[in-house]
N, CA, C and O of each residue as an XYZ file, in Angstrom:
236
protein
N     -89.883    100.098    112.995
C     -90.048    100.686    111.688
C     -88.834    101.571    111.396
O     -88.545    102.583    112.035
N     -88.235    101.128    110.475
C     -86.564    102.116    110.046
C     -86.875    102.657    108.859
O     -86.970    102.072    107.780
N     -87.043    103.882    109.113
C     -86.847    105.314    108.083
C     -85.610    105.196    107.138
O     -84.531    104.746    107.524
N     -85.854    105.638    105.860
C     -84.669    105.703    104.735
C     -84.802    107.101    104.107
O     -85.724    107.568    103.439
N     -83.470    107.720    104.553
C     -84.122    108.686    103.864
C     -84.165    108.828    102.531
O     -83.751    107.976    101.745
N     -84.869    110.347    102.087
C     -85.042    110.316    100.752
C     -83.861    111.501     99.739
O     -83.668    112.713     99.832
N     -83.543    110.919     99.236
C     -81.945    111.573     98.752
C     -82.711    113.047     97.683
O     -83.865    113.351     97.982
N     -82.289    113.541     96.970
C     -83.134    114.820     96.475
C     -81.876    115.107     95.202
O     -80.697    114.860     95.454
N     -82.213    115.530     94.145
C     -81.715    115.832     93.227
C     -81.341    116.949     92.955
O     -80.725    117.279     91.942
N     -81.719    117.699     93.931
C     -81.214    119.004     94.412
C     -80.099    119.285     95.026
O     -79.650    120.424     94.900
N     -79.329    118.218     95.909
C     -78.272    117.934     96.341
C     -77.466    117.157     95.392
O     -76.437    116.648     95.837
N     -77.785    116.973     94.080
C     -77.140    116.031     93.286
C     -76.740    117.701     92.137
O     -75.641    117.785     91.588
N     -77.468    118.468     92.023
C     -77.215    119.338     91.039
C     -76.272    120.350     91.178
O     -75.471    120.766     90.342
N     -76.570    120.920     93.050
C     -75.709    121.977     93.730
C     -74.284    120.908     94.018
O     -73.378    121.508     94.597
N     -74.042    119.724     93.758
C     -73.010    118.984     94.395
C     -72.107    119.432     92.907
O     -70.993    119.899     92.672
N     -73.268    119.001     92.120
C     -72.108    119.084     90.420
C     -71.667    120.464     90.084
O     -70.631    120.709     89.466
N     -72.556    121.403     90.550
C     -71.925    123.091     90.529
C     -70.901    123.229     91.159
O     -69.797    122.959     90.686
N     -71.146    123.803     92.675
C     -69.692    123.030     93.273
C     -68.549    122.436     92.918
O     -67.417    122.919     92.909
N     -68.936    121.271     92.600
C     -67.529    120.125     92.522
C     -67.122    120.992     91.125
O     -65.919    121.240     91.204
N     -67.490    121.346     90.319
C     -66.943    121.844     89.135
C     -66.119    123.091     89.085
O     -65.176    123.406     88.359
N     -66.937    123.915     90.373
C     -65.766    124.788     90.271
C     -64.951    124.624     91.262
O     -63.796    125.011     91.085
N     -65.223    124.164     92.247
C     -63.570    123.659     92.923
C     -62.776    123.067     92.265
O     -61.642    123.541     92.323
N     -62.923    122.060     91.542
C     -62.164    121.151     90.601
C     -61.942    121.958     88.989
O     -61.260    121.378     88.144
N     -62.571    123.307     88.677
C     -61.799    124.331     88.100
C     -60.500    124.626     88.487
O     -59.463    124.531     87.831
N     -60.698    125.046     89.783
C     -59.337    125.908     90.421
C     -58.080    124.636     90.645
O     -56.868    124.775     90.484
N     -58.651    123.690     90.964
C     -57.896    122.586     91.600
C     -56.783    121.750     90.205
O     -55.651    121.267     90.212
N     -57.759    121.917     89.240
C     -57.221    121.428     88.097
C     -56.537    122.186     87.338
O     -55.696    121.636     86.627
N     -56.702    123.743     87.259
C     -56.119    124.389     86.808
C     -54.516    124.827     86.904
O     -53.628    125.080     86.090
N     -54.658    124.769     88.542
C     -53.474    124.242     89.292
C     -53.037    123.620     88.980
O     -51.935    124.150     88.838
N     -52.912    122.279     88.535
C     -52.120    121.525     87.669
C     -52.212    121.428     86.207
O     -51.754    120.458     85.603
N     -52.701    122.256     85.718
C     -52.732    122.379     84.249
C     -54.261    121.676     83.653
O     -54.954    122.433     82.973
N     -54.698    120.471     83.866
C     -56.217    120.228     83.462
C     -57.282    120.396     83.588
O     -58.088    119.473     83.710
N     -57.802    122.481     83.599
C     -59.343    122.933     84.229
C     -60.335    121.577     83.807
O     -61.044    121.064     84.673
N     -60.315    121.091     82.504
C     -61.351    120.901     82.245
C     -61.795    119.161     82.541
O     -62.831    118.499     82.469
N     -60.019    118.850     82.988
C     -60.283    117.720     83.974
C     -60.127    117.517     85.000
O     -59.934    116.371     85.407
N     -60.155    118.546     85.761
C     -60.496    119.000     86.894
C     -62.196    119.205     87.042
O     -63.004    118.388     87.483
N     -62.366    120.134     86.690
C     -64.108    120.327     86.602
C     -64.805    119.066     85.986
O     -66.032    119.109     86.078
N     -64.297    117.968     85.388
C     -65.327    116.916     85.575
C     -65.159    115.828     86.271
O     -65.897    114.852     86.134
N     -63.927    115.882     87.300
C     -63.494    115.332     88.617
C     -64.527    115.505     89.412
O     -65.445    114.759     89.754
N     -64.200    116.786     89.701
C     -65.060    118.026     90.550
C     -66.055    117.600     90.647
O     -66.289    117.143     91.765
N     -67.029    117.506     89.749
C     -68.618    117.344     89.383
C     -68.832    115.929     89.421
O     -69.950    115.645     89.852
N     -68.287    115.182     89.181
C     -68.559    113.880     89.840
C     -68.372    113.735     91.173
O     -69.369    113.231     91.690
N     -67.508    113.967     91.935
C     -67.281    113.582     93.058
C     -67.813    114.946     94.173
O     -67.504    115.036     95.362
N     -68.447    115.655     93.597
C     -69.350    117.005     94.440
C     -70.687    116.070     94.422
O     -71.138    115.686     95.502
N     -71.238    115.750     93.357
C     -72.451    115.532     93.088
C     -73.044    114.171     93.752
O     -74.177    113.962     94.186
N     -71.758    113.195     93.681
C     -71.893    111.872     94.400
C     -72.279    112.120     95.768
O     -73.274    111.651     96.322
N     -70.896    113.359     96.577
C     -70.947    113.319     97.902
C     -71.993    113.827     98.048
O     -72.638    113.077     98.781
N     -72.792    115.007     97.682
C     -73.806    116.071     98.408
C     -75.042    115.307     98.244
O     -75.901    115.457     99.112
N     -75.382    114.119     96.786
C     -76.482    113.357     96.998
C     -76.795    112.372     98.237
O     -77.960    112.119     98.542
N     -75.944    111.951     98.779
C     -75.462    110.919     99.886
C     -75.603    111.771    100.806
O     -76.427    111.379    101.633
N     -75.025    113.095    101.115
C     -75.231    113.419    102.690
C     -76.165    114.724    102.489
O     -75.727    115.795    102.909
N     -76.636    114.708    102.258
C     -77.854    115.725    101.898
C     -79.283    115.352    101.575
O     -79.827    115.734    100.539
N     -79.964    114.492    102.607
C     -81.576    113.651    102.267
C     -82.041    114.545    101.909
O     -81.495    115.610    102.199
N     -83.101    114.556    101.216
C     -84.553    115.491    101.329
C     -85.578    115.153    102.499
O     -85.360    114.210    103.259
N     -86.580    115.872    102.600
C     -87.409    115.926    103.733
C     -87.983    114.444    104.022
O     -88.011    113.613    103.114
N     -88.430    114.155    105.297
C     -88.816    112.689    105.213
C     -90.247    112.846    105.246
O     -90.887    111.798    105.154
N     -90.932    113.990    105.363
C     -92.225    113.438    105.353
C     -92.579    114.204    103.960
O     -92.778    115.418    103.950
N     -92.642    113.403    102.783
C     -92.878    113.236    101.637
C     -93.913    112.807    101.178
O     -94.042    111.654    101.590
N     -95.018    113.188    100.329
C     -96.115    111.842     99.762
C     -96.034    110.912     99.075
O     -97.012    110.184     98.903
C-alpha cells in the first residue's frame, strides 16, 4: 500500500508570500520589483506546494 501525500494550500500561500518578497529585493536589483515579485510568487508557491505535504492522516 503506497501513501501519497497530501499537498496543503497552506504551503502554496506562505510559498507566494515569500517568493514575492524575495523576488521584490531580487528584482529590484535589477530594476523590475514588480517583475520580480511575480517571478518570486510563482516559483515560491510552486516549490513550497511540492515540498511541503500536509498531514497524512486526514479524513
Amino acid at each position: 500500500m503506497t501513501r501519497k501525500p497530501h499537498r496543503n494550500g497552506r504551503g502554496l500561500f506562505v510559498g507566494a508570500v515569500l517568493g514575492a518578497v524575495a523576488g521584490y529585493f531580487a528584482g529590484r536589483a535589477m530594476g523590475y520589483p514588480a517583475l520580480g515579485m511575480i517571478l518570486g510568487a510563482v516559483a515560491g508557491s510552486a516549490l513550497l506546494y511540492r515540498l511541503n505535504p500536509g498531514p497524512w492522516n486526514r479524513p
